[in-house]
C-alpha positions in Angstrom: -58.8 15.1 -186.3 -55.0 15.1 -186.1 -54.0 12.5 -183.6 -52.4 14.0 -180.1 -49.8 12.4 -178.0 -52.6 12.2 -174.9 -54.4 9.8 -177.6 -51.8 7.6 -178.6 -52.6 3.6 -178.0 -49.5 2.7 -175.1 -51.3 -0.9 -175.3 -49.4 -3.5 -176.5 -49.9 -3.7 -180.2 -50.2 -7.1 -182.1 -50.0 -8.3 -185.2 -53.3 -9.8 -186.4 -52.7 -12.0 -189.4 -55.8 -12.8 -190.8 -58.1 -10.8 -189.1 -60.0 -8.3 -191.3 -62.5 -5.5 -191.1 -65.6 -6.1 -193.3 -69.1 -4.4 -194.1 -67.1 -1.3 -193.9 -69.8 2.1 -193.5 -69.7 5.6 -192.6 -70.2 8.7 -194.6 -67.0 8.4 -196.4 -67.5 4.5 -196.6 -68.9 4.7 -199.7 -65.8 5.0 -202.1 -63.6 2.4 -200.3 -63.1 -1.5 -201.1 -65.5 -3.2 -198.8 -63.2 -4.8 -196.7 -59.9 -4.0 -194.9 -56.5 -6.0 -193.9 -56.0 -5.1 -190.5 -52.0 -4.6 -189.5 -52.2 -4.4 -185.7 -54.3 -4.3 -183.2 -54.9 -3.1 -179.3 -57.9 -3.1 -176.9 -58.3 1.1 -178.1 -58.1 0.7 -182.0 -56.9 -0.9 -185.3 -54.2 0.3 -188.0 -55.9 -0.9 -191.6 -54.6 -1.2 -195.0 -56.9 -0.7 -197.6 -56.2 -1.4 -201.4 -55.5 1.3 -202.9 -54.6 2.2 -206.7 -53.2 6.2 -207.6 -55.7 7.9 -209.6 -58.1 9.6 -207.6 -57.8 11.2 -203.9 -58.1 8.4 -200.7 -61.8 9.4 -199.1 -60.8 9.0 -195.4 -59.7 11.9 -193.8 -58.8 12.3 -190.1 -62.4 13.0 -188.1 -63.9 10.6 -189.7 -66.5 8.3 -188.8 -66.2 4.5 -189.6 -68.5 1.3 -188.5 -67.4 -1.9 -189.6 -67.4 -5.6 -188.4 -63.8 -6.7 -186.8 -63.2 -11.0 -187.6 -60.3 -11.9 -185.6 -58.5 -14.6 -186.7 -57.6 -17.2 -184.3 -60.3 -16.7 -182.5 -63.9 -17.3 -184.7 -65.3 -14.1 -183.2 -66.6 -11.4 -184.7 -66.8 -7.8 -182.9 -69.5 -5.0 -184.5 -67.4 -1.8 -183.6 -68.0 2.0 -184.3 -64.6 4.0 -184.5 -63.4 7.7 -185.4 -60.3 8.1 -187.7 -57.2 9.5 -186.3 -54.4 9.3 -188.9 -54.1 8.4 -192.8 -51.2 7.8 -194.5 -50.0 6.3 -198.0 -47.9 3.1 -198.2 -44.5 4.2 -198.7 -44.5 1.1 -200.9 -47.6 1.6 -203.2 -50.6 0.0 -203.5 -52.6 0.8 -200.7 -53.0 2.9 -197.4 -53.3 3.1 -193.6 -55.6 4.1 -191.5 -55.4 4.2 -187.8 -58.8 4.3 -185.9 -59.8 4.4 -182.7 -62.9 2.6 -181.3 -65.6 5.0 -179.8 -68.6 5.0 -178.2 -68.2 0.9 -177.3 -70.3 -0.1 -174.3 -68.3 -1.9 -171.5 -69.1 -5.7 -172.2 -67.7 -5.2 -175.5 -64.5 -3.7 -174.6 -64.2 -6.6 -171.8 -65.1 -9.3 -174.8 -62.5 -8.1 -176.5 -59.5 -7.1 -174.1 -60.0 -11.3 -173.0 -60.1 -12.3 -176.8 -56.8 -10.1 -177.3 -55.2 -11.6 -174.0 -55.7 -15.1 -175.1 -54.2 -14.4 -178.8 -50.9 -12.7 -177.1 -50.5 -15.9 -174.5 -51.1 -18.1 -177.3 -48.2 -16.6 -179.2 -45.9 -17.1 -176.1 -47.1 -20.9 -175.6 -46.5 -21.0 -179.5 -43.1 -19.6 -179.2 -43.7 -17.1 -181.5 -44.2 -14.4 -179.6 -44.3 -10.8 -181.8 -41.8 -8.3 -182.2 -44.3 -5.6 -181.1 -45.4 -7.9 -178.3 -41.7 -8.8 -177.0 -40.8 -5.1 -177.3 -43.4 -4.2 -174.8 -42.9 -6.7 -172.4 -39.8 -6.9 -172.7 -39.7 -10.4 -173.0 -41.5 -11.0 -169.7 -43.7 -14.2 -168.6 -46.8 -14.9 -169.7 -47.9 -13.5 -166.2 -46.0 -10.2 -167.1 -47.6 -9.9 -170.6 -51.0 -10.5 -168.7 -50.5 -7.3 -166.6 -49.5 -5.7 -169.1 -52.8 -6.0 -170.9 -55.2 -5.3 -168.0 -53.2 -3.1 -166.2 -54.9 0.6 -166.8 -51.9 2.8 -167.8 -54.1 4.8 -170.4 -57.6 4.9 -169.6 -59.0 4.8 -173.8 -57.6 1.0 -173.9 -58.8 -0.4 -170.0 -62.6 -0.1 -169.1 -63.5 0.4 -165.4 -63.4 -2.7 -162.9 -66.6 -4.5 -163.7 -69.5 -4.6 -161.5 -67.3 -2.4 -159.1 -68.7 1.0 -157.9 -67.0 4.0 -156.6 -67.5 3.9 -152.3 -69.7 6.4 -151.5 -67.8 9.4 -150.0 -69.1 10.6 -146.0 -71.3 13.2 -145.7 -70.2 16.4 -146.9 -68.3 18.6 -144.2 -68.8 15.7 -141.8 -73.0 17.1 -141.8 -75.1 14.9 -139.7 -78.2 13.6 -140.8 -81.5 15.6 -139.3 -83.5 14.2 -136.5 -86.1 13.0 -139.0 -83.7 11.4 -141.5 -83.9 7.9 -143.0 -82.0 5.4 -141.1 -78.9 3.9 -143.3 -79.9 0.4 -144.5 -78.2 -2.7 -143.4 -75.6 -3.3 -145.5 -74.3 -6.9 -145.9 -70.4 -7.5 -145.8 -68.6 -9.8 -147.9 -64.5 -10.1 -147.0 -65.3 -7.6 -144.1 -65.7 -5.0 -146.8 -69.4 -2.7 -147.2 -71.9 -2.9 -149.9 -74.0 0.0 -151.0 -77.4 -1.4 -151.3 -78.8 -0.9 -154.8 -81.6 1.4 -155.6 -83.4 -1.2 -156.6 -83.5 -3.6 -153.4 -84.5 -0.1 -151.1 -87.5 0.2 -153.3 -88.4 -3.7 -152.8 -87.4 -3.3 -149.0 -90.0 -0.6 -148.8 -92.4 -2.0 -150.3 -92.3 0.3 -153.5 -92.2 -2.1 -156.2 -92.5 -6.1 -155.8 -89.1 -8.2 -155.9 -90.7 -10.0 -159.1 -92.0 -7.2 -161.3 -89.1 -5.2 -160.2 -86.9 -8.5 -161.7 -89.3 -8.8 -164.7 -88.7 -5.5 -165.7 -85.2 -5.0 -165.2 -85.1 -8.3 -167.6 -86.3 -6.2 -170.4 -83.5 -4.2 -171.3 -80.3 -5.9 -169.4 -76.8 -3.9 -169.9 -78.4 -0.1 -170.7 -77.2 2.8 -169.0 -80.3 4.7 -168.0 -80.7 4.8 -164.2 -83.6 2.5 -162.6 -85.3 5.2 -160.9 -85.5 7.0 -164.5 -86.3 3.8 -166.1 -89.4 3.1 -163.0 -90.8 6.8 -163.9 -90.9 7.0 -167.1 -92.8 3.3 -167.2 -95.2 4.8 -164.3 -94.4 2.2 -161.9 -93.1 4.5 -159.2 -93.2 8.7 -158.5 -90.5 10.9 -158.0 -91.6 11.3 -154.6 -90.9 7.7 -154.1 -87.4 7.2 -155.7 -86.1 10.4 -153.7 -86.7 8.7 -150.2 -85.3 5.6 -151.8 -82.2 7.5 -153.0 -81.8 9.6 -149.4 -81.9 6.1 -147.6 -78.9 4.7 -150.2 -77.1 8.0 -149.7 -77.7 8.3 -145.4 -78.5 11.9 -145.8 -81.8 13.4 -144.7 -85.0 13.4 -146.7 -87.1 16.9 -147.5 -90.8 17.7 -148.4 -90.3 20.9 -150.8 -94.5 20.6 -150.5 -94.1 21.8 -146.6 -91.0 22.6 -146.0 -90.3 25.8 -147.9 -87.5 27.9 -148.7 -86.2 31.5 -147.6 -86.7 33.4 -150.2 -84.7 36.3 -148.9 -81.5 33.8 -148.0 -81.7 32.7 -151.5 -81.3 36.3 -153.1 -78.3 37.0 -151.2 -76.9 33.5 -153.1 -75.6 33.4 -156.8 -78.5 32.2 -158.8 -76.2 30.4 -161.5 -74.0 28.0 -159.2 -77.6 26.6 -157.9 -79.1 26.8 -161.5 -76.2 24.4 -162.8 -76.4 21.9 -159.9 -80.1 21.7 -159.8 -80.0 22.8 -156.2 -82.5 24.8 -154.1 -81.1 26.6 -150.8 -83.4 25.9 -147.6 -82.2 28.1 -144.7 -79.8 28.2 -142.3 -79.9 25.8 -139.1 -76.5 25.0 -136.4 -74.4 27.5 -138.2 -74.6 25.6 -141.9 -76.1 26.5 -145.0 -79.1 23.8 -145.5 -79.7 22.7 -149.2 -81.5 20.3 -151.2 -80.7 18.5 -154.0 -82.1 15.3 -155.8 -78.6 13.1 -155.1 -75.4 13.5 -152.9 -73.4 15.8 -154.3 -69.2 15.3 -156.3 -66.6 16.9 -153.7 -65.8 20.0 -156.5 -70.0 20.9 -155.9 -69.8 20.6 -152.8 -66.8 22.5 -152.0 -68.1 25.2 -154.5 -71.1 25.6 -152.2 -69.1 26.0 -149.3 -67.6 28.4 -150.9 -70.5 30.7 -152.5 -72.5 30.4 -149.1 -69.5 31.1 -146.5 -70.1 28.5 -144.2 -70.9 24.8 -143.9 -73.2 23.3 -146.1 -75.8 19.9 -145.4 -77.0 17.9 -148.2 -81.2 16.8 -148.3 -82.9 14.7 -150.8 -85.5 16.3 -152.4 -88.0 15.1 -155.5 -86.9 16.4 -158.7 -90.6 18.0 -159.2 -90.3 19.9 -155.9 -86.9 21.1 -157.2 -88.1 22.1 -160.4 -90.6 24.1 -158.7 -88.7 25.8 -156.5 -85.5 26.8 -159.0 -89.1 28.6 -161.1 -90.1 30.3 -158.0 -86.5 31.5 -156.7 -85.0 32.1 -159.6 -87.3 31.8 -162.5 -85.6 29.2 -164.4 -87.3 26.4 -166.3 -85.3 23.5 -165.9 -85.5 20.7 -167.7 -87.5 17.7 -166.3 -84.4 15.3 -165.4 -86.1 12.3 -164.7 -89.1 10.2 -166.7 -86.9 10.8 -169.9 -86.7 7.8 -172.2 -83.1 8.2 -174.3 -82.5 5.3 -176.9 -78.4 3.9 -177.8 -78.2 5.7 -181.1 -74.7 6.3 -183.0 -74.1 9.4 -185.3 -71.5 11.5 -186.5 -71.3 14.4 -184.6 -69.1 17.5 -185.1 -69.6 20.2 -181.8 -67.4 22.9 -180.5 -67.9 25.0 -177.3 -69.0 28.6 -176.7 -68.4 31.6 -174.5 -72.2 31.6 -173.1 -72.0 35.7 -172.9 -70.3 36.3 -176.1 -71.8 33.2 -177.9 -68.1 33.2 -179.2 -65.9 29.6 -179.8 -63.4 29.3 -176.7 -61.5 27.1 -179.0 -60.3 27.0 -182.6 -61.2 23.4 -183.8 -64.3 21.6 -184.3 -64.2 18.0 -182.2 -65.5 15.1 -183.6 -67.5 12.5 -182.1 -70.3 10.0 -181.8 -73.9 10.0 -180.3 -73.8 7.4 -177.1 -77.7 7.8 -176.5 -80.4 10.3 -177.5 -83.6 11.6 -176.2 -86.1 14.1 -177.4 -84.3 16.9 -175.8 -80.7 15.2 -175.1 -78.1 13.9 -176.0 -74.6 11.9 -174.9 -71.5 12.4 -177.0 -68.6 10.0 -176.9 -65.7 12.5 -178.1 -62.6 14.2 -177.2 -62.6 17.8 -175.1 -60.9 20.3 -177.2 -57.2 21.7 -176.3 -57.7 24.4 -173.4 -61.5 23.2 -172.3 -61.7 20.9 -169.3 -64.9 19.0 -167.5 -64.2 22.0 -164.8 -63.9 25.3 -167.3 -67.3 24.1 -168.5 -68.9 23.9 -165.1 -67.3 26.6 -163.7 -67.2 28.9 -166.9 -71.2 28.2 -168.0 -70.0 27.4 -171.1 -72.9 26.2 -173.9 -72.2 23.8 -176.8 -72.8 24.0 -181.0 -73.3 20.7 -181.7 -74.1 19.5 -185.7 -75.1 15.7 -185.5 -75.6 13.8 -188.8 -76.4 10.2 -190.2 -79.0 7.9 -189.4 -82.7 8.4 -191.2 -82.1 12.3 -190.5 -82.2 13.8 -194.3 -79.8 16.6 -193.9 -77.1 17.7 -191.1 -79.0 19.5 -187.9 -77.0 22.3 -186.0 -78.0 22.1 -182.2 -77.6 24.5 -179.7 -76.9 22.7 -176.6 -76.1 23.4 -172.9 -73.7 20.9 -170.8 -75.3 19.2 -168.0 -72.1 16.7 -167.3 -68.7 15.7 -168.7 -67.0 12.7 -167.6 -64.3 10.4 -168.3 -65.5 7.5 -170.2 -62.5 5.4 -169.1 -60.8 5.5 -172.2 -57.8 8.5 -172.8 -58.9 11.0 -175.1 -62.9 10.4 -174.9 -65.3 12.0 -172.6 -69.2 11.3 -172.4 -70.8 14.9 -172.7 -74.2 14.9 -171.6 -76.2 17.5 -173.4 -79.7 19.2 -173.2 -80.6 20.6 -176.1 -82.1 24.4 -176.0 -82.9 24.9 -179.3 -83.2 22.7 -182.6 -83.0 24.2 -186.1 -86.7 25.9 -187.6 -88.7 22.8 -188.1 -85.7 20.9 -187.0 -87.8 19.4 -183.9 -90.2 17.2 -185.6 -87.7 15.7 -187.0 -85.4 15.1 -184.0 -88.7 13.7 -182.2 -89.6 11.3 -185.3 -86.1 10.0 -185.3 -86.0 9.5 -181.5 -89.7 8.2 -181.8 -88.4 5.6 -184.9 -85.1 4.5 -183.0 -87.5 3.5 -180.1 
């Protein structure tokens, strides 16, 4: 895919003498000289020069798909990296060509690994005295204090991860709604610099005697660094109930806990709501109590949703925690939609080629004219998270507020032929990196036969 002014590296960009890309792979892989000279490099990406004699057509083509294993020189490390190609271009002076790629899909300790590897290469330039012409043109000759900033500081999010370890401070109660009578008191919270720490999911369960401080530890041990929530991860293993991490999640969030068992909807309030703006947040409208619209859902709610319900109901909305099953239940009941079971789904880190492109969910028309390419994050046996760009003219919000439904083909791996998915959004965020978003999918329907396949492969990767 062409590359796009919003995806250009504004990183500084060094020289790497010496450092190469080797066991190059991907499905164009197979034509090219096994390893690469790499010309520059940022945190985001890599510009590489492969030999390259005239005679027959360079394979690489923007869009496409490259793994390969970065040796930086300097430093003895190696880096295993995954990246999409964004430009190719011949050597004005023979003999080879460029090609600039982008990483993608790289988890958040690796970017870290390398952004410090890359910082101490640029400062040991400066202390060398041989600091780059790329590197002094940036930095405009600055001190090694400047050049620091200039690494870590997050002007383009594709080339600075997130703060590690930080989280996002849990915003107030929507439309300043105060917890019911019967809601779970907020947890202590310990303070560190005078400042507030969210208690983990994970230390509620322990404090109430859900799961034991040591078998909680034991299993969190098993698969350290992997994004899929605990609660998901305690489900699907059978060690707690829905039930359970719902009241653990209401006490993290200080909002109000709901039994959907005996606490029932209105069924008349909830026809004279629109069915789809409850559908797509997995929400299930209770009733109406002190003049605001009472609703439950199975976390606290983004700003934009809530402000979207405020809107559609025409008053004030409070948030409950409910368990997913009794929502589930109760979208069937008031509005006759299955939706997919959220949690006890087991997704595996998995990356393929992907090419996807989103549709008009009425007129199952394209809203856009190019296909994106990206890469596979994680799958499951009925999902799946792409790492990829959002195509010109569709934002995170058109595809929430617009319904809209995905055609994704994925390819590579141990499946024997391309698969074309048809796939509905649940989320799209930024992955911290310009350009690239992580589009979680659930797929609606898999090619004739296609599902046994999908199913072996997720079953193999497991």
């Amino acid at each position: 895919m062409p590359d796009s002014g919003a995806n250009r590296r504004e990183h500084v960009r060094l020289p790497s003498d010496g450092t190469s890309a080797e066991e190059i792979a991907g499905g164009k892989a197979e034509g090219l000289p096994p390893a690469a000279r790499v010309m520059d490099i940022s945190e985001g990406g890599v510009r590489l020069a492969f030999t390259w004699q005239g005679g027959k057509p360079f394979p690489l083509q923007a869009g496409d798909t490259l793994s390969f294993r970065l040796k930086l020189a300097g430093s003895g490390q190696t880096f295993d990296v995954m990246s999409m190609v964004r430009h190719v271009a011949p050597n004005p002076q023979g003999g080879s060509f460029f090609a600039g790629v982008q990483f993608a899909g790289l988890d958040g300790n690796l970017r870290e690994s390398l952004k410090s590897t890359l910082l101490n290469l640029a400062l040991s330039k400066l202390r060398a005295g041989k600091p780059s012409a790329a590197t002094s043109a940036a930095a405009g000759a600055a001190a090694p204090s400047e050049i620091k900033r200039s690494l870590t500081t997050r002007r383009v999010a594709f080339d600075a991860p997130p703060p590690s370890g930080k989280k996002a401070a849990a915003p107030p109660p929507a439309g300043g709604a105060r917890p019911a009578a019967d809601a779970p008191a907020v947890p202590e919270r310990s303070r560190t610099g005078g400042r507030r720490r969210r208690m983990f999911l994970g230390e509620i369960l322990v404090k109430q005697g859900a799961v034991e401080s040591e078998r909680l530890q034991q299993f969190l041990a098993r698969s350290p660094g992997d994004k899929v929530p605990i609660g998901q991860k305690l489900i699907s293993h059978g060690l707690v109930d829905d039930i359970t991490i719902a009241k653990a999640v209401a006490v993290q969030a200080g909002l109000p806990y709901v039994d959907l068992t005996t606490d029932e909807p209105d069924f008349q309030l909830a026809q004279k709501l629109p069915r789809e703006l409850f559908i797509k947040n997995h929400a299930v409208p209770l009733r109406t109590e002190w003049q605001s619209l009472l609703v439950a859902m199975a976390a606290r709610p983004s700003i934009p949703v809530m402000e979207d319900l405020e809107v559609a109901a025409g008053q004030r909305v409070r948030v409950c925690i409910a368990a997913e099953s009794g929502l589930t239940r109760w979208l069937k009941k008031l509005y006759n939609y299955e939706a997919p079971t959220r949690f006890a789904k087991v997704r595996f880190p998995v990356q393929l080629r992907v090419e996807y492109r989103f549709l008009d969910r009425e007129r199952a028309q394209p809203v856009h004219d190019l296909v994106a390419v990206g890469i596979t994050r994680e799958l499951g046996m009925h999902e799946l998270i792409i790492a990829g760009p959002m195509p010109a003219g569709v934002s995170p919000e058109r595809v929430r507020k617009d319904s809209l439904t995905m055609e994704v083909q994925v390819e590579g791996g141990s499946l024997p032929n391309a698969m074309l998915l048809d796939c509905r959004p649940l989320s799209v965020s930024d992955s911290g990196y310009a350009g690239e978003y992580y589009i979680a999918c659930y797929i609606d329907r898999f090619p004739e036969g296609g599902e046994g396949t999908w199913t072996r492969l997720c079953m193999h990767l497991g």
